[in-house]
C-alpha positions as CSV (number, residue, x, y, z in Angstrom):
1,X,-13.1,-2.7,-8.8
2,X,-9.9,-1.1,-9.9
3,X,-7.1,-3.4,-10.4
4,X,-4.3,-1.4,-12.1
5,X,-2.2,-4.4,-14.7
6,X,1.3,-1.9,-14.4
7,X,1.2,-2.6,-10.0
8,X,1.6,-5.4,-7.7
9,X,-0.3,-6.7,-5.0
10,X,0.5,-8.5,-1.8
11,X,-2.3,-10.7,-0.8
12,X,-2.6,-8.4,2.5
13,X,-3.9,-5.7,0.1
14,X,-1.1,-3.7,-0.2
15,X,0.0,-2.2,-3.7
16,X,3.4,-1.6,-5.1
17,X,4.3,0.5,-8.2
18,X,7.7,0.4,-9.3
19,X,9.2,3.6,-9.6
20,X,12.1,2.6,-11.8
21,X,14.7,4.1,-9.9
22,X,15.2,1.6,-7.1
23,X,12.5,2.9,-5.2
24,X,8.7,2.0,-5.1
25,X,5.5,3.6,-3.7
26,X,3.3,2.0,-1.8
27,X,-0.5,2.2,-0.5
28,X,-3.6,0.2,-0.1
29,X,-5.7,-1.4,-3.2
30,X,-9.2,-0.3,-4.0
31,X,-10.8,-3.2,-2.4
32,X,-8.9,-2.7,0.5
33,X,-10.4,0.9,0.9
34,X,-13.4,-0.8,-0.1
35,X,-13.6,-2.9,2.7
36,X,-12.4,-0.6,5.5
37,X,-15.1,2.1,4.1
38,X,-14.6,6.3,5.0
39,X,-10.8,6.4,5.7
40,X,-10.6,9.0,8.5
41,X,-6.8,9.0,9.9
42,X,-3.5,7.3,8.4
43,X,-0.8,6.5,10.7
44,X,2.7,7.4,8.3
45,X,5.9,5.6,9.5
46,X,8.9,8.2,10.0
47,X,11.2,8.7,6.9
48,X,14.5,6.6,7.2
49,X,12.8,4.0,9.0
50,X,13.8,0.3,7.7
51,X,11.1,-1.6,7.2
52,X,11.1,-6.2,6.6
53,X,8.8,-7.7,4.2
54,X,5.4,-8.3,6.0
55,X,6.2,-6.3,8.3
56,X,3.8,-4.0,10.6
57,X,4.6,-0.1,9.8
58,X,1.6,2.0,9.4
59,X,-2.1,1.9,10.8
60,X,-5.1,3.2,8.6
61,X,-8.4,3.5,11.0
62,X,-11.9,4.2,9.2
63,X,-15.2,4.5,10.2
64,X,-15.7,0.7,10.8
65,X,-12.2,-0.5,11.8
66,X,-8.8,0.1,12.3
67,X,-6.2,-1.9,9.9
68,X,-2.4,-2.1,9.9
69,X,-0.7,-2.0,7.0
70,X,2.5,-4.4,5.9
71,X,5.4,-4.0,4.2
72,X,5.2,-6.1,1.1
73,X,8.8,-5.6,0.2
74,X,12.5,-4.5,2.8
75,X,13.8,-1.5,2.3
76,X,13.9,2.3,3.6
77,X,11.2,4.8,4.0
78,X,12.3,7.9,1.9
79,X,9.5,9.7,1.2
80,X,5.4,9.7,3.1
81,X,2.7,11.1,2.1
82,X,2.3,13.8,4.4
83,X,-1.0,15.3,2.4
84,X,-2.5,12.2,4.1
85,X,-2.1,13.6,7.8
86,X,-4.8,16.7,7.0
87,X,-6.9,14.4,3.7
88,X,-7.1,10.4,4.4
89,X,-9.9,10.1,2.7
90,X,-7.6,10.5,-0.5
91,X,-7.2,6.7,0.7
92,X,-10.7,5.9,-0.7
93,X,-10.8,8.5,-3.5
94,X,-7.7,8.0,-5.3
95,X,-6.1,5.1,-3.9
96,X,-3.2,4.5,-6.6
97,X,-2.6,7.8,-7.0
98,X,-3.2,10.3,-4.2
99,X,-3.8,7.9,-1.9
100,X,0.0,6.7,-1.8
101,X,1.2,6.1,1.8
102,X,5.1,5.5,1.3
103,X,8.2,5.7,-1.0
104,X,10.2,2.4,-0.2
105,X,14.1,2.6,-1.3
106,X,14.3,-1.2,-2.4
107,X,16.6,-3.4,-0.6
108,X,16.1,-6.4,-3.0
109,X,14.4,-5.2,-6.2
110,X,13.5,-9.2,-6.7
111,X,11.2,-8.9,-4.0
112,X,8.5,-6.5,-5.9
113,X,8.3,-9.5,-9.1
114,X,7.5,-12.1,-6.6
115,X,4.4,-9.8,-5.1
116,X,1.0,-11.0,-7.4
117,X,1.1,-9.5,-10.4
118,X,-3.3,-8.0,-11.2
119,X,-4.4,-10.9,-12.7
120,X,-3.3,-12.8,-9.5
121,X,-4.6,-10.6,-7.4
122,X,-7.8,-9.8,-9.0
123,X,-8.6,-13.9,-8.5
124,X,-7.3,-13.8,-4.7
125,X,-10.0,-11.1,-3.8
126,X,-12.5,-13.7,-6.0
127,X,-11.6,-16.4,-3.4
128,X,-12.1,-14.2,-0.2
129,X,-15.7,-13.2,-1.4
């Protein structure tokens, strides 16, 4: 399993990458795609929307299940990943790169060091299993 060490996790399975510039991007881990198996529609929250930490804002549905996605940080939508509307499956193929889902303008950049950092992470999918 693919746990990149330069990202953060929530323990919902959602992955933030810091982009530096007060904005993050955002998508599902690897053993979230794992789990939901052939990714086959991703539901993309308009751009400008504001989004709450653990908030609902997106729906991925694969062949086994649908699962909404949650905010791990606040902020605004600025940017989607509209390549996602005609290939989800880059969900399960390249899920920290391709696979991105949002761009989040940060409204407390705090927020993204207090998300698990891999190491974290990595042992909160050890105690789910």
């Amino acid at each position: 399993m693919n746990i990149p060490t330069n990202y953060r996790f929530a323990s919902s399975h959602e992955w933030v990458l810091d982009n530096g510039d007060g904005t993050v991007t955002m998508g599902i881990s690897d053993h979230a795609q794992d789990l939901l198996g052939d990714v086959v529609f991703v539901e993309l929250p308009e751009v400008g929307r504001e989004v709450t930490a653990g908030e609902e804002f997106s729906l991925v549905e694969s062949v086994k299940a649908a699962s909404d996605i949650y905010a791990p940080i606040a902020g605004e939508v600025v940017a989607i990943n509209e390549t996602l509307e005609d290939e989800p499956e880059l969900v399960n193929s390249e899920p920290y790169e391709g696979g991105w889902i949002v761009k989040i303008k940060l409204a407390d950049a705090a927020e993204v060091e207090a998300l698990l950092d891999a190491d974290a992470y990595a042992a909160t999918i050890a105690e789910e299993s």
